[in-house]
C-alpha positions in Angstrom: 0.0 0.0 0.0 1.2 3.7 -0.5 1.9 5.4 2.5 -0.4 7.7 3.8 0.0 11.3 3.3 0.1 13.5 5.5 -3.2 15.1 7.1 -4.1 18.7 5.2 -1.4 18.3 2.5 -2.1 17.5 -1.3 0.1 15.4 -3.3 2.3 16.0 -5.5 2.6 15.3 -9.0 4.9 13.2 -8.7 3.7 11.5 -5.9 0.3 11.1 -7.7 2.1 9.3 -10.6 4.3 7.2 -8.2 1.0 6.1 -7.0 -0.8 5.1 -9.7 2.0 3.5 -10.8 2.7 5.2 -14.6 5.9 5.3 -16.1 5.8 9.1 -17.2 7.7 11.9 -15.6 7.5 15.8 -16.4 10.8 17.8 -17.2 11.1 21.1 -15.7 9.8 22.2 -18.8 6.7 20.9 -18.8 7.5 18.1 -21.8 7.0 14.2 -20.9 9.7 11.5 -21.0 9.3 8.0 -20.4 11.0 6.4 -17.6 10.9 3.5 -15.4 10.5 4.7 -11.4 10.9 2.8 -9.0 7.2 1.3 -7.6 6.8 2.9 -3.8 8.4 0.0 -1.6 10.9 -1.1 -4.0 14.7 -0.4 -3.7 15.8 1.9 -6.1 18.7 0.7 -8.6 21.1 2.8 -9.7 22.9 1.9 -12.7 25.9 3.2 -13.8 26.4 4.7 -17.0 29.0 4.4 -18.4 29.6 7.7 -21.2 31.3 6.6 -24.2 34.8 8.5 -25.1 34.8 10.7 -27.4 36.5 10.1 -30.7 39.4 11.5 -31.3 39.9 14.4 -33.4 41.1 13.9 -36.8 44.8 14.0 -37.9 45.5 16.7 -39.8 49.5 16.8 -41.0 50.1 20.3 -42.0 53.9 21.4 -43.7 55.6 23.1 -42.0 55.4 27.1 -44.8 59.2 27.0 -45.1 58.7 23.3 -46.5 55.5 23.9 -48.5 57.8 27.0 -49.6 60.6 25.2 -50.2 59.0 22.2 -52.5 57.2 25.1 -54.6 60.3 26.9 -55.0 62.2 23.6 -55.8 59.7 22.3 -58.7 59.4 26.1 -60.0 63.6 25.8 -60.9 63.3 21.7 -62.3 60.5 22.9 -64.7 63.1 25.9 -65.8 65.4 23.6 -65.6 63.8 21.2 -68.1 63.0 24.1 -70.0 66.5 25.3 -70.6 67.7 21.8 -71.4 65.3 21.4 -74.3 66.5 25.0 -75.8 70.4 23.8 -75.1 68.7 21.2 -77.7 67.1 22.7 -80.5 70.0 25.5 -80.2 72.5 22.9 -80.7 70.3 21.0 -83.9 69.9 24.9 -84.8 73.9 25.4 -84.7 74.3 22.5 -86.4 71.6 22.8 -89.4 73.7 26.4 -90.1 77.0 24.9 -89.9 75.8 22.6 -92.8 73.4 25.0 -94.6 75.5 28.2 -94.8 78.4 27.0 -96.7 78.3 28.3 -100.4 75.1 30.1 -99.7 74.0 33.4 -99.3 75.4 35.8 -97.6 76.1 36.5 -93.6 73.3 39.7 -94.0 71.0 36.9 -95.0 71.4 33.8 -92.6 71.5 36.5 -89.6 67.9 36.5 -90.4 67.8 32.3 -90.7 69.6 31.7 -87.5 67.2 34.4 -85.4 64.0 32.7 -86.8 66.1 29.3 -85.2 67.0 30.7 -81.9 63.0 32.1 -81.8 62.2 28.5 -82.3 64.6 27.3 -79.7 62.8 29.6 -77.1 59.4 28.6 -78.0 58.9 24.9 -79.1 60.2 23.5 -75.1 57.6 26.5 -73.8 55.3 24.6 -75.9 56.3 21.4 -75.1 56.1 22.5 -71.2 52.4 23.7 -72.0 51.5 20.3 -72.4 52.9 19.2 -69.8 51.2 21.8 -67.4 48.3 21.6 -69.1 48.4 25.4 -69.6 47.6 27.6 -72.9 50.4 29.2 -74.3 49.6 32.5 -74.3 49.7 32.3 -70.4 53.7 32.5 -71.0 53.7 36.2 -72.1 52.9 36.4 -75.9 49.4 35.3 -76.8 48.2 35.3 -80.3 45.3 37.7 -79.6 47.2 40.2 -78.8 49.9 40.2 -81.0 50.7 43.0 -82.8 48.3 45.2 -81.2 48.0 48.3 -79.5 50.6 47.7 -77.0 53.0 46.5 -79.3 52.9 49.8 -81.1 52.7 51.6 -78.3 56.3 49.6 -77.2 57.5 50.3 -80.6 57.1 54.0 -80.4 58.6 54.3 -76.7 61.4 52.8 -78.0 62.7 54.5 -80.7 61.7 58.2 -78.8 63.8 57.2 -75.5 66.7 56.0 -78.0 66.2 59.5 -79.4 66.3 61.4 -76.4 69.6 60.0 -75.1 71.4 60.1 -78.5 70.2 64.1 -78.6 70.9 64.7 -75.6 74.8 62.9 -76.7 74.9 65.4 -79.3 74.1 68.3 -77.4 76.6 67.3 -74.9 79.2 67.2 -78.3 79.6 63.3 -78.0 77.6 62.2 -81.3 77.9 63.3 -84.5 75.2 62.0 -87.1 78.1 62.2 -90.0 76.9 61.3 -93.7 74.6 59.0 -95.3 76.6 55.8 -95.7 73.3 54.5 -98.0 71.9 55.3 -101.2 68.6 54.4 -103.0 66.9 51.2 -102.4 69.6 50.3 -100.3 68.3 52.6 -97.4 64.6 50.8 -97.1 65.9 47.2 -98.3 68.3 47.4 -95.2 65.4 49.7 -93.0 63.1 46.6 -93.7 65.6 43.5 -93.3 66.7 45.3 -90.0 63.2 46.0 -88.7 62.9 42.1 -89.4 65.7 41.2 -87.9 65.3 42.8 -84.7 61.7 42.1 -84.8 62.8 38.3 -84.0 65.8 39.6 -82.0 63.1 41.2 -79.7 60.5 37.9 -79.7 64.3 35.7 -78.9 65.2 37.8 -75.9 62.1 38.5 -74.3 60.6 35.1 -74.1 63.8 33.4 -73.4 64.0 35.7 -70.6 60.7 36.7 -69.5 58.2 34.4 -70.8 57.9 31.0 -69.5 60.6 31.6 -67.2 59.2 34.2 -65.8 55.9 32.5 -65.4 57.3 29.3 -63.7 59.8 30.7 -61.4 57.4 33.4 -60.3 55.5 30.7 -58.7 57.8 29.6 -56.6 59.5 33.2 -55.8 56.7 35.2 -56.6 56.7 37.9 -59.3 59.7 40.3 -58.4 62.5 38.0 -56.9 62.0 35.8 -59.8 62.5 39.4 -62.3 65.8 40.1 -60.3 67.0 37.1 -60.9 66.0 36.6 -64.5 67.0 40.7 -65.2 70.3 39.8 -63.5 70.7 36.7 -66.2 69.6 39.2 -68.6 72.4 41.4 -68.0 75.1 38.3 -67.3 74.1 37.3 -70.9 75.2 40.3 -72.8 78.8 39.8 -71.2 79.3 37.2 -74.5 79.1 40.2 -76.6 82.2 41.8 -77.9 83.3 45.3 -76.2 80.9 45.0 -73.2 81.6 47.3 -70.6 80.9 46.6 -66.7 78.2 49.6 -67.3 77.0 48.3 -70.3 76.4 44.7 -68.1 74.2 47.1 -65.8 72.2 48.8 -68.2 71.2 45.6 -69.6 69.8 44.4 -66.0 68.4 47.7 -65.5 66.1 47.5 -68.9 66.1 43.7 -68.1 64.0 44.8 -64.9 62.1 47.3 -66.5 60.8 45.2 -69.8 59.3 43.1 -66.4 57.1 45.9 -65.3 56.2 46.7 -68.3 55.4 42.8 -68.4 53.2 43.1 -65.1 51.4 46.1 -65.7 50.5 45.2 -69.9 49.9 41.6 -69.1 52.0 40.4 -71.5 55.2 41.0 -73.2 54.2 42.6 -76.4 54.8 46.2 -75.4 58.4 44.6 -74.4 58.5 43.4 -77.9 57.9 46.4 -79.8 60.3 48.8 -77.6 63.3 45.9 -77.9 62.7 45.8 -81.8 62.6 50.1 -81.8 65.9 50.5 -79.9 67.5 47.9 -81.2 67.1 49.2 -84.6 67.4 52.5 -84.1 70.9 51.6 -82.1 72.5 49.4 -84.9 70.6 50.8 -87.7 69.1 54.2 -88.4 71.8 56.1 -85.6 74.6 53.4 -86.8 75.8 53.0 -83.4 77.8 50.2 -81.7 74.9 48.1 -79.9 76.1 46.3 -77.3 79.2 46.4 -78.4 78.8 45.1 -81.9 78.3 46.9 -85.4 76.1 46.0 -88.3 76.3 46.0 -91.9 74.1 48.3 -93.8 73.6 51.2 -91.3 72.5 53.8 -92.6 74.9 57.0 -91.3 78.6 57.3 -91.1 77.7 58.5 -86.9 81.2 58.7 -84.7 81.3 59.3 -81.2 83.8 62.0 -79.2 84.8 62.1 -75.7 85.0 60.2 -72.8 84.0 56.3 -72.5 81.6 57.2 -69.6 80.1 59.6 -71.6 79.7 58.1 -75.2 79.8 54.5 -74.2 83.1 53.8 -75.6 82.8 50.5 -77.2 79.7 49.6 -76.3 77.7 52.0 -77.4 75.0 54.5 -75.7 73.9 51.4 -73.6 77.7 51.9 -71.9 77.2 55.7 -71.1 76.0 57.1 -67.9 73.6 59.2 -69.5 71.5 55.9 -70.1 70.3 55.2 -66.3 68.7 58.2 -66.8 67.2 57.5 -69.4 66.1 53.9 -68.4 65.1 55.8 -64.4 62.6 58.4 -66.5 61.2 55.1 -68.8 60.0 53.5 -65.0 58.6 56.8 -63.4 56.3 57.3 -66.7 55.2 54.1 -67.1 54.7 53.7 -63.3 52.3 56.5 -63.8 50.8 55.7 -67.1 50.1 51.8 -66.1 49.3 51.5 -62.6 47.6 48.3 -63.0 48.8 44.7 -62.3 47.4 42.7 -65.2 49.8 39.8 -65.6 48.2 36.2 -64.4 51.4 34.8 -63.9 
């Protein structure tokens, strides 16, 4: 039997349910949950719970950044490596083909043209070949067909031959250039303006994407953009040291414009502004202001120019790339364009 409640006093609910014997019980909220109590006289028995552990958290292995870092940075120089090994190739094949071609044909004005159309090859077909690879569209490496010969390659073109102008007047005015006589007469002077413009026009597509195409791209993803522009502009500038009559300013100047064809790369979003100002100067230089470039002399220039006073001054043997006057020149070229295109628009 329940026990008996106490004179005057009303149950509780619970004590009401005890007594009837349900199985439901109210939560402080009001809800209803089935349990088993205890009937009123019966022991009550505990049992233990015992709560499951929880499961532990996943593993997660994280590199370390300076590994993740260094791995990038590691398969960024293999790729350039593999890249470089195939042009060694088809520059070598190229060397080879010229060897054997050249003899008892043509003449060296010619096959200039011949072996820059090879060494434009050599640059392009491992870029290609590394486009598979990666599974990337070539364009992405600085020259895509859509935009070439476009605005910005005209716009290069005339930058180029304007800041050659500037530094060779401003030689003059200082008494260290003299334009001298026309060394060229009648069809001469456009056959030689045209083969020239040609000439350098592959001289300009050879240097920059050696330099700042694919390499560019694939080291700039392990080094990031700039680093990997140093280092390339510093190659740039080691590589004119083959050249005959370089000059340790010359070396410098080559960097320097090295560097600056890479803004020019980052802000334009492609290298065809490059281009156009490397084919400008370079003929201007060697060609219409018949100049040492780089330390070496065409044939077919158009003037009989000469140069007077000082090597620091004229460039000596190098040309106006070896006189001081150029960092000037190349300083003014970065604060314009800084201004001009403040936009990053290269991908890579």
């Amino acid at each position: 039997m329940p026990p008996p409640q106490a004179a005057g006093r009303q149950s509780t609910p619970v004590e009401k349910i005890a007594a009837s014997g349900e199985t439901e019980c109210f939560t402080m909220s009001g809800t209803i949950m089935d349990t088993n109590l205890p009937q009123p006289g019966e022991p009550v028995v505990q049992e233990r719970l015992e709560a499951a552990p929880p499961p532990p958290p996943p593993v997660v292995i994280t590199p370390p950044a300076a590994e993740s870092r260094l791995r990038r940075i590691g398969m960024a120089f293999l790729f350039w490596l593999i890249y470089l090994l195939m042009f060694g190739i088809c520059l070598t094949l190229l060397a080879v083909f010229m060897h054997f071609a050249h003899r008892g044909r043509g003449g060296p004005v010619w096959w200039g043209v011949v072996a820059q159309i090879g060494a434009v090859l050599s640059a392009i077909i491992p870029a290609l070949v590394m486009a598979r690879i990666e599974k990337r569209p070539f364009g992405e490496f600085g020259l895509p067909a859509k935009n070439a010969f476009r605005r910005n390659f005209w716009v290069g073109t005339v930058w180029g031959i304007v800041s050659l102008s500037i530094l060779m007047l401003a030689l003059r005015g200082a008494g260290a250039f003299e334009f001298g006589t026309v060394a060229l007469h009648g069809i001469q002077i456009l056959k030689f303006a045209a083969y020239y413009a040609v000439f350098f026009l592959l001289t300009g597509f050879f240097e920059e994407f050696l330099v700042r195409g694919y390499s560019q791209w694939v080291l700039s993803r392990g080094l990031t953009f700039w680093p990997a522009a140093a280092l390339l502009s510093a190659a740039f500038g080691a590589l004119h040291g083959a050249n005959p009559g370089e000059s340790k300013y010359g070396l410098f100047a080559a960097a320097m414009i090295g560097f600056f064809f890479c803004l020019t790369l980052r802000r334009t979003g492609d290298l065809w502004w490059a281009v156009g100002f490397h084919m400008s100067w370079d003929w201007g230089e060697s060609y219409f202001y018949s100049v040492p470039d780089s330390g070496g002399m065409i044939t077919g220039h158009l003037l009989n120019s000469s140069f007077h006073g000082p090597d620091w001054l004229t460039g000596g043997s190098v040309g106006p790339e070896g006189s001081l006057l150029v960092f000037a020149v190349i300083v003014g070229l970065w604060v314009v364009f800084d201004r001009l295109y403040p936009d990053v628009k290269y991908a890579g």
